[in-house]
N, C-alpha and C positions, 0 to 999 in steps of 0.2 A: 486658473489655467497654468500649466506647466510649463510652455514654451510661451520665449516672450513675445513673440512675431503673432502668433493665435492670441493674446491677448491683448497686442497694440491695435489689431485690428477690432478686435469687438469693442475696446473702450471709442476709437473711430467711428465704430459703426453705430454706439451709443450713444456718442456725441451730437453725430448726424443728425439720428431719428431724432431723438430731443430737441434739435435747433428747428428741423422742419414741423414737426409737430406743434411746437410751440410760437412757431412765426406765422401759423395758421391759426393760432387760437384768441378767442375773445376774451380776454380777461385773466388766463391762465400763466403765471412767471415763473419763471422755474432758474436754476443753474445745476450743474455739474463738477461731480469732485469725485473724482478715481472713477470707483464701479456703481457711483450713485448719483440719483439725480433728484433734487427736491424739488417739489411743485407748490404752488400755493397760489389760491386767489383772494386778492384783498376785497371786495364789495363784491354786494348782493345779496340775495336769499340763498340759505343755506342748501336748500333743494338746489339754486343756478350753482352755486359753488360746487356741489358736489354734481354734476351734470355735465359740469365743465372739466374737471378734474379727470372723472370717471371716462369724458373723452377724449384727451388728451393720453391716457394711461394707453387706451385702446389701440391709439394711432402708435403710440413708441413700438407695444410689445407688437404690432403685426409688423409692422417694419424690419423689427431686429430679427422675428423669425423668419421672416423671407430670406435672411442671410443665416438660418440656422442658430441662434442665439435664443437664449429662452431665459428670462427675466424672472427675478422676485419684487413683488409687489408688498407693502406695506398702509396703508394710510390710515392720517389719525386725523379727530375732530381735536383743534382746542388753539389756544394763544400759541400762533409764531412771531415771533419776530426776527426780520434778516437786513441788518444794516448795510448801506451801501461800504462800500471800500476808503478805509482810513488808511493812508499809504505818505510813507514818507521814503527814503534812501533805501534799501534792503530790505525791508518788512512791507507786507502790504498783511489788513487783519480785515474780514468777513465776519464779524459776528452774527452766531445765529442763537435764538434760544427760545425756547421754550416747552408745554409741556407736549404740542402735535406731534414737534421732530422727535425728543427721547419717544414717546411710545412708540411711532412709525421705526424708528430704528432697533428699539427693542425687542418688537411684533416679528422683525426682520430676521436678526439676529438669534433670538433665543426664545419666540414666542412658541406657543403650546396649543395643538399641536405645531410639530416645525412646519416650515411653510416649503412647499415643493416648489421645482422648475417650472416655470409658468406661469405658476396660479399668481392673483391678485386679489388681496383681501386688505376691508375695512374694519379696525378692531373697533367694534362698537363701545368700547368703554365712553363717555362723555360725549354720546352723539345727539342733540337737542332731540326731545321728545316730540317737536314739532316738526321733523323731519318723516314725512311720509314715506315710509319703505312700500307700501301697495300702490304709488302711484306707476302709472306703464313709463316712465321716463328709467324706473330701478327695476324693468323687472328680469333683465340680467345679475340682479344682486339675489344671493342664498344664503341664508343665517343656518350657521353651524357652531354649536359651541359661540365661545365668544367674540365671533365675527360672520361679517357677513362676504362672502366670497362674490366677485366680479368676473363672472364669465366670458372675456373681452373680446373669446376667440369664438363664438357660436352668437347667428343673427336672433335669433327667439327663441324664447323662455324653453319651448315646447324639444331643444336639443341639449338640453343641459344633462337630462338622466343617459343619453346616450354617450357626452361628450364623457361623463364620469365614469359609465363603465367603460367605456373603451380608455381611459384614460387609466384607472386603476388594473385592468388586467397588464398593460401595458410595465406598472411599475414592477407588478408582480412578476413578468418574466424577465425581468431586469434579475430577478433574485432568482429565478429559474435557471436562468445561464450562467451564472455566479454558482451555483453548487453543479451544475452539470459539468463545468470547467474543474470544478475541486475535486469531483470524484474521477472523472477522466484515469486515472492510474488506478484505482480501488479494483 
């Protein structure tokens, strides 16, 4: 965002849905840094992890779009770790590391395809083979390419071919009005 008052407020409003979202949640711990938020759950079954995850994602992004904000989603399977806060005089250090956060941030950042306003996807790369995608707990989840997209914003399965055309024609006259605007003098 270009103006800083438009962007104190959505990091606000990001902060918000995050704390509420997450003061509701079973098992799901999360913190916040600039325009990101990391989530992670430590125990359970990888199905309840990702379950839990998958609902919490849900709760932020309707949230933030009730105030017109629209989020990118990233999520990876694999080893996090996030140390509590080592802090002395002037310094306080969070370390985080591992291989979940880099691919979640990279899927984010530079993954292929890039990832639009809104959407929410799971890079399947090292997702345990024992993780049922047919169970009705995921069937908001759609494998594309090398990820599986989370529908967060549509209640059953049976809205998602709608949510996508009306969703891509929509991109499309984004780029309609972009050249009707440049020819305008022609």
């Amino acid at each position: 965002m270009k103006e800083d008052r438009k962007a104190l407020d959505a990091l606000n409003e990001l902060y918000q849905s995050g704390y509420n979202a997450l003061n509701n949640a079973d098992g799901v711990e999360g913190f916040f840094v600039s325009d990101s938020g990391i989530l992670f759950v430590r125990s359970g079954s990888i199905h309840e992890r990702l379950t839990k995850i998958l609902s919490v994602i849900k709760k932020i992004n309707r949230q933030m779009l009730l105030r017109d904000y629209m989020l990118t989603t990233s999520i990876a399977y694999g080893h996090f770790d996030y140390h509590d806060k080592l802090e002395f005089d002037g310094i306080e250090k969070n370390p985080i590391y591992g291989f979940a956060y880099v691919q979640a941030f990279l899927d984010n950042e530079t993954g292929s395809p890039r990832i639009q306003p809104g959407q929410s996807r799971l890079v399947t790369r090292n997702v345990p083979p024992e993780l049922d995608f047919s169970h009705p707990d995921f069937s908001l989840l759609r494998q594309k390419g090398n990820h599986r997209y989370f529908y967060w914003n549509v209640d059953e399965a049976s809205e998602i071919d709608t949510f996508e055309h009306e969703y891509n024609d929509s991109y499309k006259l984004k780029y309609t009005g972009m050249l009707k605007a440049l020819k305008r003098n022609e």
